[in-house]
Backbone bond lengths (Angstrom), bond angles and torsions (degrees), N, CA, C in turn:
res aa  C-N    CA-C-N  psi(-1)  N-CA   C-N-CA  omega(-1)  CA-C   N-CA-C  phi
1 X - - - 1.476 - - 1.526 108.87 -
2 X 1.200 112.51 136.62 1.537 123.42 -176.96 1.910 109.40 -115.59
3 X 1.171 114.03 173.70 1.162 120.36 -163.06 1.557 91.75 -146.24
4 X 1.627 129.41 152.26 1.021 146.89 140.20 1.390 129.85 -27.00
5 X 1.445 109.39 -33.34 1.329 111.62 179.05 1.745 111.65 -96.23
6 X 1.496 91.32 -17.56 1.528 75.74 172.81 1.699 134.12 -107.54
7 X 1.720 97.22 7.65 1.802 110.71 158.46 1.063 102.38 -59.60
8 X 1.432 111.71 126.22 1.648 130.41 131.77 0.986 122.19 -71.77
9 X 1.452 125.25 -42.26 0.902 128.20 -171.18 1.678 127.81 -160.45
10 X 1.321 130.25 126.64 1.787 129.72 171.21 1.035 104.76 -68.75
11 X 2.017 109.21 151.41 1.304 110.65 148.45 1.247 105.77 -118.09
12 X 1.251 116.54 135.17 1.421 135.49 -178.95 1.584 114.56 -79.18
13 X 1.559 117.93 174.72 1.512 103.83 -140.12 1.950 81.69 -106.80
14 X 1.410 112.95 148.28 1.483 102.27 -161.01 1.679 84.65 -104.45
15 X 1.887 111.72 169.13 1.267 122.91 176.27 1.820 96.29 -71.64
16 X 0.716 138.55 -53.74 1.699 154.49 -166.22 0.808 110.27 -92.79
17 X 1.710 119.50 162.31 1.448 112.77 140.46 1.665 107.14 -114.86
18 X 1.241 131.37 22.35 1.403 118.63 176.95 1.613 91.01 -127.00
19 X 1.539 115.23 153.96 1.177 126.50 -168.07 1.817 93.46 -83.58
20 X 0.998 139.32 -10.84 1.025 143.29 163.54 1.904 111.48 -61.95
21 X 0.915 121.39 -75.92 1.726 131.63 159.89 1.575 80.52 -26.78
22 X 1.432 102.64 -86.04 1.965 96.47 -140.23 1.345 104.39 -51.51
23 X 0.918 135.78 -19.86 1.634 130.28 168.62 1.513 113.77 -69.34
24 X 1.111 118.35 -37.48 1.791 131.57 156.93 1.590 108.22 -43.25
25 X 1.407 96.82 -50.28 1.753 98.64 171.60 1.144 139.55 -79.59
26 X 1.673 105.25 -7.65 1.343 116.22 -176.27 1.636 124.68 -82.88
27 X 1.702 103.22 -20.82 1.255 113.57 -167.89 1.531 103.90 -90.08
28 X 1.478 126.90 -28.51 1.811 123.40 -161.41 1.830 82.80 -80.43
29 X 1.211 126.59 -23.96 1.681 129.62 -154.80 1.693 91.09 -86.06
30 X 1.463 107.56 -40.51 1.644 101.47 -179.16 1.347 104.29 -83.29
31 X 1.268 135.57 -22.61 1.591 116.74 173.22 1.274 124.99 -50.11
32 X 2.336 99.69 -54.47 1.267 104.97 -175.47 1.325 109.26 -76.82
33 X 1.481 130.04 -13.80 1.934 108.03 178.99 1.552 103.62 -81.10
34 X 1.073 128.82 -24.64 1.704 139.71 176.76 2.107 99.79 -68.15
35 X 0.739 94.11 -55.48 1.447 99.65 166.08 1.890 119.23 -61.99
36 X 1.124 113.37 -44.49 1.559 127.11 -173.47 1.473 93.06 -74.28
37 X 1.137 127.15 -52.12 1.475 137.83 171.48 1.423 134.74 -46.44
38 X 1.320 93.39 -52.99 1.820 106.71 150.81 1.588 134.59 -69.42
39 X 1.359 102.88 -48.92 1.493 103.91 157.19 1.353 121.52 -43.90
40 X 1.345 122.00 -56.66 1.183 131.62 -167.98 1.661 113.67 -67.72
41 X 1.329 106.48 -46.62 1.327 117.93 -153.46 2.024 92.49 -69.47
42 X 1.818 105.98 -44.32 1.172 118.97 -163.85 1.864 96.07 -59.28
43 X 0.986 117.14 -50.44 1.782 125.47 172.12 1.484 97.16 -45.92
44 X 1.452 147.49 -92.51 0.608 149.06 -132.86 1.631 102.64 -67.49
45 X 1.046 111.83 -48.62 2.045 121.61 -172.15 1.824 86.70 -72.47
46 X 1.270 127.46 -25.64 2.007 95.98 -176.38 1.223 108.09 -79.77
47 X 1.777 111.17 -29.05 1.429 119.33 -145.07 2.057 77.90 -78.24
48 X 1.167 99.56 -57.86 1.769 100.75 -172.21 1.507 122.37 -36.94
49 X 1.908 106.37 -41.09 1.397 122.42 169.46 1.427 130.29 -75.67
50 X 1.456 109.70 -19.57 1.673 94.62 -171.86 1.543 96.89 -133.84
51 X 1.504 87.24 135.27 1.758 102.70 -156.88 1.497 103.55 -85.75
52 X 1.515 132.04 14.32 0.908 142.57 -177.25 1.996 108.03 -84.55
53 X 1.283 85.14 -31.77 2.092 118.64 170.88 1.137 115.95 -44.99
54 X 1.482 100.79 -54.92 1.660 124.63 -147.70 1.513 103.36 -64.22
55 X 1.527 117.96 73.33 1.429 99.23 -168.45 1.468 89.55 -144.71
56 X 1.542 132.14 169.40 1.927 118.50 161.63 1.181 127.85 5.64
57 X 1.514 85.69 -86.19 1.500 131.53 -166.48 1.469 105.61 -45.16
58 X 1.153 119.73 -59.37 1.738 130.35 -178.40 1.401 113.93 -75.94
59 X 1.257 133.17 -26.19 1.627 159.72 -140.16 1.771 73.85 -100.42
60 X 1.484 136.67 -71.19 1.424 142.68 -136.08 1.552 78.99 -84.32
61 X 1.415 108.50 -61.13 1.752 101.69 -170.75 1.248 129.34 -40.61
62 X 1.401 94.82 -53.54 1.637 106.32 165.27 1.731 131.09 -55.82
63 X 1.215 109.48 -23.66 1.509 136.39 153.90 1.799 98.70 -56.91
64 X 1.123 96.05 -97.21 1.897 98.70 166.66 1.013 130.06 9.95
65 X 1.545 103.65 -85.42 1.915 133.52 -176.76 1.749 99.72 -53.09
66 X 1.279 108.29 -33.38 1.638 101.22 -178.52 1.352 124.61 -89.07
67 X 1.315 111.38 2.08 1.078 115.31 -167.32 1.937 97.17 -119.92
68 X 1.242 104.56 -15.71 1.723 111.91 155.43 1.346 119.35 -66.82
69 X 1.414 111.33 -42.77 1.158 132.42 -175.94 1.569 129.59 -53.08
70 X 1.567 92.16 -57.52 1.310 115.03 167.81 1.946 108.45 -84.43
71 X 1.345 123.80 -25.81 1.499 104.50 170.02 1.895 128.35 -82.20
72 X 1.298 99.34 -3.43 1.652 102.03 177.26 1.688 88.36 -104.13
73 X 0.922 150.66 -4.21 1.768 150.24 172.62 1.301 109.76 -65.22
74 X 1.851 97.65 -46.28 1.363 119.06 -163.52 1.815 106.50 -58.04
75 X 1.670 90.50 -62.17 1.536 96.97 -177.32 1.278 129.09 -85.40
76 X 1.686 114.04 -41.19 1.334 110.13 -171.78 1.509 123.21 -73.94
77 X 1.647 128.65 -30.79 1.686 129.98 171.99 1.256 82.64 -47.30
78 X 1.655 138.98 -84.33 1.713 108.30 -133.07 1.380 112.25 -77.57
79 X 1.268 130.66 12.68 1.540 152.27 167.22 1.675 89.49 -55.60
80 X 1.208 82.74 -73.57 1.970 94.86 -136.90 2.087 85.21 -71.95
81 X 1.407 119.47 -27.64 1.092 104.11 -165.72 1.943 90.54 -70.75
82 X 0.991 122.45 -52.88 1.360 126.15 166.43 1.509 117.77 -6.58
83 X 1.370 97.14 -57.67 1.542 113.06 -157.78 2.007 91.34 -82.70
84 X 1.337 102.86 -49.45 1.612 97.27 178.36 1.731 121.91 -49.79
85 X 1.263 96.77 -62.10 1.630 87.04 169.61 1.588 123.67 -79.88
86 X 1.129 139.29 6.95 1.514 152.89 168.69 1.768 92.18 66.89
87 X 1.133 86.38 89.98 2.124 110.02 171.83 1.146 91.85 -141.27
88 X 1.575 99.13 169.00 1.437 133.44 153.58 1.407 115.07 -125.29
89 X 1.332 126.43 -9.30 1.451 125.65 -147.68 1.939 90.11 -97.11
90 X 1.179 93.57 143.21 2.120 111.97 164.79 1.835 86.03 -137.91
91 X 1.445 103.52 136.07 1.211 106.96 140.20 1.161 157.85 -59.27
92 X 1.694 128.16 163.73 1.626 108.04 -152.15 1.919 96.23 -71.88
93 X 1.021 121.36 -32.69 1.519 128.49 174.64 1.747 106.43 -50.61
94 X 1.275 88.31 -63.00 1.636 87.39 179.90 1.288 137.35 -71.50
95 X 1.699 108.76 3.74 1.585 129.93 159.69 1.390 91.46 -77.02
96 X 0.863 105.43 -65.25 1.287 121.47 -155.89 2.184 120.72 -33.85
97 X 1.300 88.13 -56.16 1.803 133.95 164.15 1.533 94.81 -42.90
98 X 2.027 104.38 -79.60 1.422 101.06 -158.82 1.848 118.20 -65.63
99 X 1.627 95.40 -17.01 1.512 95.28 -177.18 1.903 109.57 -81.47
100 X 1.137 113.97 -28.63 1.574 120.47 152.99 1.258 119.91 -41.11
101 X 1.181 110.04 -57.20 1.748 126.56 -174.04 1.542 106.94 -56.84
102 X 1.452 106.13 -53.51 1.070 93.08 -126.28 2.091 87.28 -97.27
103 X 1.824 119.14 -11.91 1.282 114.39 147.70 0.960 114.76 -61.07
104 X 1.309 155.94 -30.45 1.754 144.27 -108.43 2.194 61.08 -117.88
105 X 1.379 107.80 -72.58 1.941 104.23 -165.73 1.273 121.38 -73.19
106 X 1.564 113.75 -2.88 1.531 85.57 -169.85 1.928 89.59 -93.77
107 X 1.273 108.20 -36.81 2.238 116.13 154.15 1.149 103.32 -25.01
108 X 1.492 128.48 -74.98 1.164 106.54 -164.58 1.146 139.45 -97.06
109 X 1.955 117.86 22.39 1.138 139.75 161.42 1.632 93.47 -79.43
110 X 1.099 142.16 -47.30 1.643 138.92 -162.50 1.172 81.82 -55.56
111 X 1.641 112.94 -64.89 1.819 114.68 -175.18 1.271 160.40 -28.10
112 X 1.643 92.54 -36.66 1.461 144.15 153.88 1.510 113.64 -70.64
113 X 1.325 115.75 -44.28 1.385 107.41 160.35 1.029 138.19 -81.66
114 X 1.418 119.14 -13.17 1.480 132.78 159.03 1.554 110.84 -42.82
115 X 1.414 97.04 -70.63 1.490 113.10 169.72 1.047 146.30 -37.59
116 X 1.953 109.33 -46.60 1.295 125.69 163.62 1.675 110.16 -55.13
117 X 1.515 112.38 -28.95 1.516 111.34 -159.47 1.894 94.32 -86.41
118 X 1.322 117.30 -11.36 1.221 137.25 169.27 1.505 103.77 -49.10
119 X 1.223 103.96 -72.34 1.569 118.63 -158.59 1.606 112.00 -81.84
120 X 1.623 106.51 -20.00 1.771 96.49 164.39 1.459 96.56 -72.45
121 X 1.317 135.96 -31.86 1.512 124.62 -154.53 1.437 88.11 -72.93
122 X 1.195 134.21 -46.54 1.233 128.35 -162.79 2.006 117.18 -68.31
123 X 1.620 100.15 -39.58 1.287 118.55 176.99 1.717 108.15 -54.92
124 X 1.038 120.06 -62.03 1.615 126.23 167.27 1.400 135.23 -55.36
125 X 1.705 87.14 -62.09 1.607 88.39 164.68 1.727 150.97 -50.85
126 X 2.037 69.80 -62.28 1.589 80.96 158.52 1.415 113.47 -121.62
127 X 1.342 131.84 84.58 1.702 118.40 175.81 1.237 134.95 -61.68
128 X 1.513 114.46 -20.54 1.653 141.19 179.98 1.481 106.29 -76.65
129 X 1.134 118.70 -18.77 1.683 113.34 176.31 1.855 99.76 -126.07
130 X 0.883 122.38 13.42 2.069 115.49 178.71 1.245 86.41 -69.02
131 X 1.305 133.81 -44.99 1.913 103.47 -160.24 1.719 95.30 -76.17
132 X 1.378 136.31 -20.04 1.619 118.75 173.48 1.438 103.43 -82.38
133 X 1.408 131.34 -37.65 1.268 117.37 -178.90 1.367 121.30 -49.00
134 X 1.291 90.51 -68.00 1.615 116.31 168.83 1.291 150.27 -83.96
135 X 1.290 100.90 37.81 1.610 121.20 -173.93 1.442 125.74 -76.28
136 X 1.340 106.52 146.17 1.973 99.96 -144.98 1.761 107.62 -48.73
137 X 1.383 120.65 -18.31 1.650 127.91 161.22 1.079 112.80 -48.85
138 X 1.415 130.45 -58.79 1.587 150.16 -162.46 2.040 85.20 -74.22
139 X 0.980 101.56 -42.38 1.739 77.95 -179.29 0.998 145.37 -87.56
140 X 1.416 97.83 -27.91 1.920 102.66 149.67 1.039 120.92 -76.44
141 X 1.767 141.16 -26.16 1.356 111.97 176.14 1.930 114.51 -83.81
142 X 1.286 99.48 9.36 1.465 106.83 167.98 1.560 106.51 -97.75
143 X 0.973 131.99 2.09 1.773 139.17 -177.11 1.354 86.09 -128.66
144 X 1.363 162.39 -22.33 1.061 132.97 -166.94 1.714 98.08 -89.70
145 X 1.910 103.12 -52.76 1.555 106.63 168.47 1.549 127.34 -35.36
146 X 1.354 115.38 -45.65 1.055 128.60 164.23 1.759 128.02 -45.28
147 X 1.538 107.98 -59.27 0.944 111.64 157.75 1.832 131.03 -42.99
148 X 1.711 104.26 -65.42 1.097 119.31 172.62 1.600 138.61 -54.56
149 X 1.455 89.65 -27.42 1.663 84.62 -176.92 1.523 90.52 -101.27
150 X 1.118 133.46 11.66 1.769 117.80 -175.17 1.899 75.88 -99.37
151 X 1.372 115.96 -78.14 1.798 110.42 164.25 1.677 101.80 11.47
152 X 1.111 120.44 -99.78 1.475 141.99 175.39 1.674 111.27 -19.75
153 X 1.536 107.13 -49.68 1.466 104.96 -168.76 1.521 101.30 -86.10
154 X 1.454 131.65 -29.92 1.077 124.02 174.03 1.377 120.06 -50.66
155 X 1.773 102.10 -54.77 1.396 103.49 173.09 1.620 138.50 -30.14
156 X 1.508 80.96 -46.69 1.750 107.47 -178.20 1.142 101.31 -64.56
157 X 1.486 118.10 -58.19 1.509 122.73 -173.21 1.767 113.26 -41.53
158 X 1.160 107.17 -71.00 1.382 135.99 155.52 1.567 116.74 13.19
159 X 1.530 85.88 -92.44 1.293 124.98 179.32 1.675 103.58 -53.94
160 X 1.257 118.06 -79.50 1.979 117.59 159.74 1.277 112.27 -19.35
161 X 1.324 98.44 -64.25 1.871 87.80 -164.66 1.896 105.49 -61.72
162 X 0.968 124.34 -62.18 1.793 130.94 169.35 0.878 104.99 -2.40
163 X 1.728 111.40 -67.13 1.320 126.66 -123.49 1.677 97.27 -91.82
164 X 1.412 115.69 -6.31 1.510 116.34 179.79 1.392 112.53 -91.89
165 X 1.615 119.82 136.26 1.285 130.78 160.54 1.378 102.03 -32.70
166 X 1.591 95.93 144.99 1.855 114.85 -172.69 1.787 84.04 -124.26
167 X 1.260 103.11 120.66 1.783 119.00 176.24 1.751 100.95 -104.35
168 X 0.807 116.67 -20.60 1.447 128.70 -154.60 1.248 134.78 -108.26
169 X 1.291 123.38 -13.83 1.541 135.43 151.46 1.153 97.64 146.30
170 X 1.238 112.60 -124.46 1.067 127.96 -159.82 2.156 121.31 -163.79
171 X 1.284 100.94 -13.93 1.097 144.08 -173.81 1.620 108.67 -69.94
172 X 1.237 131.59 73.74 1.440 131.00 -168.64 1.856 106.94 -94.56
173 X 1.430 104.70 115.54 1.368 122.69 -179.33 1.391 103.32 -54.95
174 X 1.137 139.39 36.81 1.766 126.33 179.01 1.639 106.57 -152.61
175 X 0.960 119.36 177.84 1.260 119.02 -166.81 2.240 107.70 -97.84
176 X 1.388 89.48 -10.93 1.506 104.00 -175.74 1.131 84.81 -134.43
177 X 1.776 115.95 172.50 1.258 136.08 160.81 1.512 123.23 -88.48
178 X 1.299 96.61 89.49 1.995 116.58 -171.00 1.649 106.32 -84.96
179 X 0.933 119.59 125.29 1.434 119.88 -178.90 1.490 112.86 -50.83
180 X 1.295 149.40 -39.78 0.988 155.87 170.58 1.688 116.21 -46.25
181 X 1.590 105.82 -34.68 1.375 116.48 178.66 1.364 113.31 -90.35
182 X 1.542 123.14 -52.29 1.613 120.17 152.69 1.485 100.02 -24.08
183 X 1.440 138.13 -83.69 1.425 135.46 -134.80 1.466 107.26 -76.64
184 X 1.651 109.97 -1.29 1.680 113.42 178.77 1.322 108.45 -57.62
185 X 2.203 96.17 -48.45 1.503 100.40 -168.65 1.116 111.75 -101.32
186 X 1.373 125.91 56.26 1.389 126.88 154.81 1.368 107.62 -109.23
187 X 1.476 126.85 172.94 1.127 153.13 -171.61 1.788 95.83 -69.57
188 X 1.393 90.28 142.58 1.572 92.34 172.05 1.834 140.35 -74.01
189 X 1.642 84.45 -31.97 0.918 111.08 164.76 1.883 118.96 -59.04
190 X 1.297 104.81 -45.43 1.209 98.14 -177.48 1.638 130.32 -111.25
191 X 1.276 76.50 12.49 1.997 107.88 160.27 1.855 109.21 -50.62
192 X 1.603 101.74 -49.88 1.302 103.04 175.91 1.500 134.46 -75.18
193 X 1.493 80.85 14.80 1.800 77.49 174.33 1.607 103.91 -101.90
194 X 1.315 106.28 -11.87 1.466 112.31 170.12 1.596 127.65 -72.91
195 X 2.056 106.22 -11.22 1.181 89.47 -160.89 2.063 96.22 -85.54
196 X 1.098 128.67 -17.53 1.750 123.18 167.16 1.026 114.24 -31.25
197 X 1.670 132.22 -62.72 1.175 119.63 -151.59 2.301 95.11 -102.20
198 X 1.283 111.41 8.91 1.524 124.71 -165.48 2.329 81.72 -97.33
199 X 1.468 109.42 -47.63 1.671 114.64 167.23 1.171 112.95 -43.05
200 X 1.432 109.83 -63.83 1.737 107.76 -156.45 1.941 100.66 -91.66
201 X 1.461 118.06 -2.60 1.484 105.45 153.17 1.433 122.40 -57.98
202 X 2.090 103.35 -59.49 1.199 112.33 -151.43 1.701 90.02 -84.62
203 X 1.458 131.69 12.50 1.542 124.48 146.09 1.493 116.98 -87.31
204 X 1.143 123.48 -33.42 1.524 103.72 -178.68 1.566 94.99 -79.71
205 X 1.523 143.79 -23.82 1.101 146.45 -158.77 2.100 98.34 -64.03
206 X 1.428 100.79 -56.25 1.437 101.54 167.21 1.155 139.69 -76.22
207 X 1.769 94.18 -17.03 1.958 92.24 173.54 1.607 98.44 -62.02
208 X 1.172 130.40 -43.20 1.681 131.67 -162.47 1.455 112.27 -78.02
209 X 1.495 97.00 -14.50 1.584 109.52 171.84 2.004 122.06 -78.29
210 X 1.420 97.48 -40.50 1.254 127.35 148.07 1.201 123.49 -40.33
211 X 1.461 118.42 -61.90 1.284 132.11 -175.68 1.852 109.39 -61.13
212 X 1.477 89.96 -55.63 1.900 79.07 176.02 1.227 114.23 -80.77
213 X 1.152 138.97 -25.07 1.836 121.68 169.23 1.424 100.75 -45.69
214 X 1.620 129.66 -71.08 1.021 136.53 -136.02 1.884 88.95 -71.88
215 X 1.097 121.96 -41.77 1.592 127.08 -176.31 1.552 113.79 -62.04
216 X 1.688 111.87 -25.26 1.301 123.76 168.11 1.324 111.73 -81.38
217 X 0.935 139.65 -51.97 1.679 143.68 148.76 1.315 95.03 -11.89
218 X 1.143 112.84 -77.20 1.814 122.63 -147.53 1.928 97.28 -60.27
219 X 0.854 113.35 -59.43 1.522 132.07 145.41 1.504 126.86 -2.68
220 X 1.241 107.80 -71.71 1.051 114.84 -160.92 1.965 87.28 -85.12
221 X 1.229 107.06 -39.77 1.697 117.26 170.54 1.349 111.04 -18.60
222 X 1.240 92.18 -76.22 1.893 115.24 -163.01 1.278 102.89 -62.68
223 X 1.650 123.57 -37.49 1.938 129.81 -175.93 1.269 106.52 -51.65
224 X 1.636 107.46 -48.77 1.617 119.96 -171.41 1.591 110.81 -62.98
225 X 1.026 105.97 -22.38 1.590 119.21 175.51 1.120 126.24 -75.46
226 X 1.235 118.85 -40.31 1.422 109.02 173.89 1.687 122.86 -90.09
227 X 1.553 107.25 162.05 1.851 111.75 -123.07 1.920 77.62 -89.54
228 X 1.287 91.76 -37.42 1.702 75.89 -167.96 1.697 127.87 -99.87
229 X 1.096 124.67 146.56 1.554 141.89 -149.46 1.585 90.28 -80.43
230 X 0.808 155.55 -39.02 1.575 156.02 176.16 1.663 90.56 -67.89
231 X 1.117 141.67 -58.42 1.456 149.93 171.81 1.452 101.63 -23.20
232 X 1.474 98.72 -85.40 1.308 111.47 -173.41 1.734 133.74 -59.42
233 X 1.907 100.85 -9.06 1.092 101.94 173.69 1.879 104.20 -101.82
234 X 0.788 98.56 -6.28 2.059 102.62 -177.79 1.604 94.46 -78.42
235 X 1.517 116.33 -58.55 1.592 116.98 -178.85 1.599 107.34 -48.42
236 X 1.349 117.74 -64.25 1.499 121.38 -153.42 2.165 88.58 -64.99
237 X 1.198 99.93 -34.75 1.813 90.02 -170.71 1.538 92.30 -70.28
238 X 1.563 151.69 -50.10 1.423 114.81 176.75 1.435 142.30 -48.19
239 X 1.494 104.98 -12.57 1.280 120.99 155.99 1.105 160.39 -60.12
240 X 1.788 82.39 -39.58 1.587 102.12 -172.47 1.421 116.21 -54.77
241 X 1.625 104.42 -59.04 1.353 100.53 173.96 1.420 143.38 -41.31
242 X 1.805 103.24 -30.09 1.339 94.64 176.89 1.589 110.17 -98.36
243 X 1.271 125.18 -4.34 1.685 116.21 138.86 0.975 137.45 -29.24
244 X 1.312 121.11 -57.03 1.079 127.29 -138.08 1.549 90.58 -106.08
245 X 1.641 123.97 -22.89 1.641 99.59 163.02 1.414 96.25 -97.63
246 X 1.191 147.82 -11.90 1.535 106.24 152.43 1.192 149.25 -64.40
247 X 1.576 93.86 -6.51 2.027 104.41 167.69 1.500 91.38 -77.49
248 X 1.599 116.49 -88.30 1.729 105.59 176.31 1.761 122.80 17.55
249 X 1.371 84.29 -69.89 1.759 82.28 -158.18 1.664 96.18 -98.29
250 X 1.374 143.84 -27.99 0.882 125.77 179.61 2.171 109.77 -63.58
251 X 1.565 88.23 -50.97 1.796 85.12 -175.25 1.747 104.33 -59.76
252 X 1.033 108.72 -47.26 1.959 110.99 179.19 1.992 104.35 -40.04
253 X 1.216 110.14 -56.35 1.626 133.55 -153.68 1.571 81.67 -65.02
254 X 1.688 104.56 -64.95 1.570 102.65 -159.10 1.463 120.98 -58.99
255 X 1.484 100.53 -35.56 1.478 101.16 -175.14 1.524 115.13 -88.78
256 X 1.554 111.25 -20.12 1.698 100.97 150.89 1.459 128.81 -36.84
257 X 1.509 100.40 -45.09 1.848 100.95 -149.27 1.285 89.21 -116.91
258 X 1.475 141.55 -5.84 1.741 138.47 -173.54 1.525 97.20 -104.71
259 X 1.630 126.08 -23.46 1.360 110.26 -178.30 1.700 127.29 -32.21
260 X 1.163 112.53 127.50 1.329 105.12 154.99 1.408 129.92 -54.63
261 X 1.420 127.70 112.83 1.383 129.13 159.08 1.442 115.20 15.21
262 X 1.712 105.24 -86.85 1.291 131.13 -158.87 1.749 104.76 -47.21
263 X 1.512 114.36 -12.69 1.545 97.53 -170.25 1.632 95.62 -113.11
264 X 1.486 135.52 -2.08 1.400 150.30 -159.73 1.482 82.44 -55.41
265 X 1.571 95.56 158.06 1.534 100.28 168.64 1.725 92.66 -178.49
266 X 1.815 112.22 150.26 1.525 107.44 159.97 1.508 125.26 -32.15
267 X 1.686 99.67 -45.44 1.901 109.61 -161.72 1.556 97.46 -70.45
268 X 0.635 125.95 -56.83 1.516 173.69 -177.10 1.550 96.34 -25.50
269 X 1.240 101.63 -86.06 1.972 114.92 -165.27 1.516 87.41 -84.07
270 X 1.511 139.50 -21.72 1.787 126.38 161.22 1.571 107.52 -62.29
271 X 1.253 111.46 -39.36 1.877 96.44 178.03 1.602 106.23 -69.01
272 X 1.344 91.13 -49.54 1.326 75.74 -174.55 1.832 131.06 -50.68
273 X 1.328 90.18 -48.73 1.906 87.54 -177.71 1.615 91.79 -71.68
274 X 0.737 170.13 -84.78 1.619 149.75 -161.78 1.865 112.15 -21.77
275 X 1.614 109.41 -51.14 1.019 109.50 159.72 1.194 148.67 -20.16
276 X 1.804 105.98 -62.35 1.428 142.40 170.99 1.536 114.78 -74.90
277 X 1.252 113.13 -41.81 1.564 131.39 -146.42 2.064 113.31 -99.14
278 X 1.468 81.42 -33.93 1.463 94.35 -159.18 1.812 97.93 -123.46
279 X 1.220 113.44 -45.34 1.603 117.54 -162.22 2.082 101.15 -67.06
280 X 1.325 118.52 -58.45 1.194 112.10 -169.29 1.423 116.50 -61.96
281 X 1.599 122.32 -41.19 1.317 107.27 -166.06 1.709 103.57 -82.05
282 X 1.414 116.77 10.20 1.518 117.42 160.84 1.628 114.21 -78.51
283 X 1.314 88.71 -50.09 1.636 94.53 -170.44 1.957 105.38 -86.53
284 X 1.148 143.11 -20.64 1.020 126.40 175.48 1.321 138.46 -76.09
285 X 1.359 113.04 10.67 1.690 142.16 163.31 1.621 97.89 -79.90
286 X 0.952 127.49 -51.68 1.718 138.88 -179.77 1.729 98.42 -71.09
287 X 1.304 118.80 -54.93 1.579 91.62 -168.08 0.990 110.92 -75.49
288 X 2.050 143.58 -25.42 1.334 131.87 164.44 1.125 116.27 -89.56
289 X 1.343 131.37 38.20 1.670 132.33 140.87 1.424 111.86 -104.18
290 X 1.404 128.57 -24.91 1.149 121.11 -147.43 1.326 111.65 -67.38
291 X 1.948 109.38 -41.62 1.297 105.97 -170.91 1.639 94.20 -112.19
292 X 1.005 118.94 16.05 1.489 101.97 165.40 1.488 121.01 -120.85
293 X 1.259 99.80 130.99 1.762 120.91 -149.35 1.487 97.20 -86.31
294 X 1.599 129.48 -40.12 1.130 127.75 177.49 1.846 114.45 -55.99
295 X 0.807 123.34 -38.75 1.262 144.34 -156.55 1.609 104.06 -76.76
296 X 2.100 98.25 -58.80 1.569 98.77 159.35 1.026 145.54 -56.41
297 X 1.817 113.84 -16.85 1.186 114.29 -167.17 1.392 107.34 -101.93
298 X 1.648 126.16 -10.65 0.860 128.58 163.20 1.295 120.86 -76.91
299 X 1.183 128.98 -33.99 1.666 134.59 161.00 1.546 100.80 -43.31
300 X 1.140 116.03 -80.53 1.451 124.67 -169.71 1.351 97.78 -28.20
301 X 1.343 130.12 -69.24 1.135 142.84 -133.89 1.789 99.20 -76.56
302 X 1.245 108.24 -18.83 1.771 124.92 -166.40 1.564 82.59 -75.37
303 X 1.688 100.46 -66.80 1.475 114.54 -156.53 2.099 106.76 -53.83
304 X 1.493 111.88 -17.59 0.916 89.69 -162.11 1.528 99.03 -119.60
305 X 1.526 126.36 14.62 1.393 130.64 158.00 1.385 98.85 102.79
306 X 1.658 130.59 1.32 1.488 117.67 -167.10 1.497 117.74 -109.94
307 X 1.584 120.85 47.56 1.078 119.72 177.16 1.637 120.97 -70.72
């Protein structure tokens, strides 16, 4: 039996077991964070540079992209460095860090999407009042809240999970330190002091879940309404994009952490958190450029010195 105070250090759960494999694994992991990195970084430096941007819509994204940015940083470097020198071990600090990190962004990307699904409701619904709704004030202290109170819950989180007796080794089933896997190897007994602040997550987790169905409703309401077919396809395309990463990460997130038991497995809960952890903030630079032309032409225009 082990105790909290006396980890130095986890070993995390490796892709392989021959240093041959994990080097197999090390290179597809450096494409997509080199890729996640560029996507992201390139969004964030046009939206910052061209004042043509500076509007909601780009303001939340740019919120977004950094918070992709910084959540595949979090997990995937000590992955692949892992896999390069053939370890498993992170320190108890550096569990500690990446499991901070990596709630504090992937919270306040949900948060950010709450929000974003805010400001299409407002763009469609009501377009005659978005510049009072949403006035460049109204959007940072809705991105700062966002930021701050997820800040706050991490802390809490944080701090709870630590602070419980470890019965259980030391040995974390995931490739990062996921809160769900910390709380395996704690004591059972004192698992339940985790489930209070584990309540009032998985309640604000659905009020925001709530919030965008019901904002998609309203949404999809007003599209059906208007008379003309060019109308209804210009509205539903400002959307798409931010749909389509809120299915991403909501179906990835939910079915990570809602699985039933009976189907759990090593292979299993590793695809999955790669899924959740690693797959969207690669691909969500690609789904809000793809169909929006403003966005590309301002990239281009960065990349090619002709602002």
């Amino acid at each position: 039996m082990s105790n909290s105070s006396s980890i130095i250090q986890f070993l995390l759960l490796p892709f392989a077991d021959t240093q041959e494999l994990q080097l197999l694994h090390f290179w597809p992991f450096l494409g997509i964070y080199l890729a996640a990195l560029l996507g992201n970084g390139l969004i964030i430096i046009t939206i910052a540079c061209h004042h043509r941007l500076h509007t909601p819509m780009y303001f939340f994204l740019l919120n977004l992209s950094l918070t992709d940015f910084g959540c595949i940083s979090t997990t995937v470097p000590k992955s692949m460095a892992n896999s390069l020198w053939d370890t498993r071990a992170i320190s108890y600090t550096g569990c500690v860090a990446q499991l901070f990190f990596f709630a504090f962004l992937i919270s306040t990307e949900y948060y950010l999407l709450t929000v974003m699904a805010y400001d299409r409701y407002v763009a469609i619904c009501h377009p005659l009042h978005y510049g009072t709704l949403l006035g460049s004030r109204a959007c940072v202290h809705m991105a700062a809240a966002a930021w701050a109170s997820v800040f706050l819950c991490a802390v809490l989180y944080t701090a709870n999970t630590f602070s419980l007796p470890l019965c259980h080794g030391n040995a974390v089933d995931q490739f990062f330190c996921e809160l769900p896997q910390i709380l395996k190897l704690s004591c059972s007994d004192a698992y339940l002091r985790e489930n209070g602040v584990t309540v009032l997550g998985t309640c604000l987790f659905f009020g925001c879940f709530v919030f965008i169905v019901v904002s998609y409703v309203q949404i999809f309401r007003a599209v059906l309404r208007i008379p003309s077919q060019q109308g209804r396809h210009k509205a539903f395309s400002t959307c798409l994009p931010h749909l389509a990463v809120v299915s991403l990460f909501l179906s990835t997130a939910m079915f990570a952490y809602l699985k039933p038991p009976s189907i759990s497995s090593l292979f299993f809960d590793l695809l999955l958190a790669f899924l959740y952890s690693v797959f969207p903030p690669a691909v969500n630079p690609l789904i809000y450029s793809m169909r929006n032309q403003e966005l590309k032409n301002a990239a281009w225009k960065l990349m090619t010195g002709c602002f």
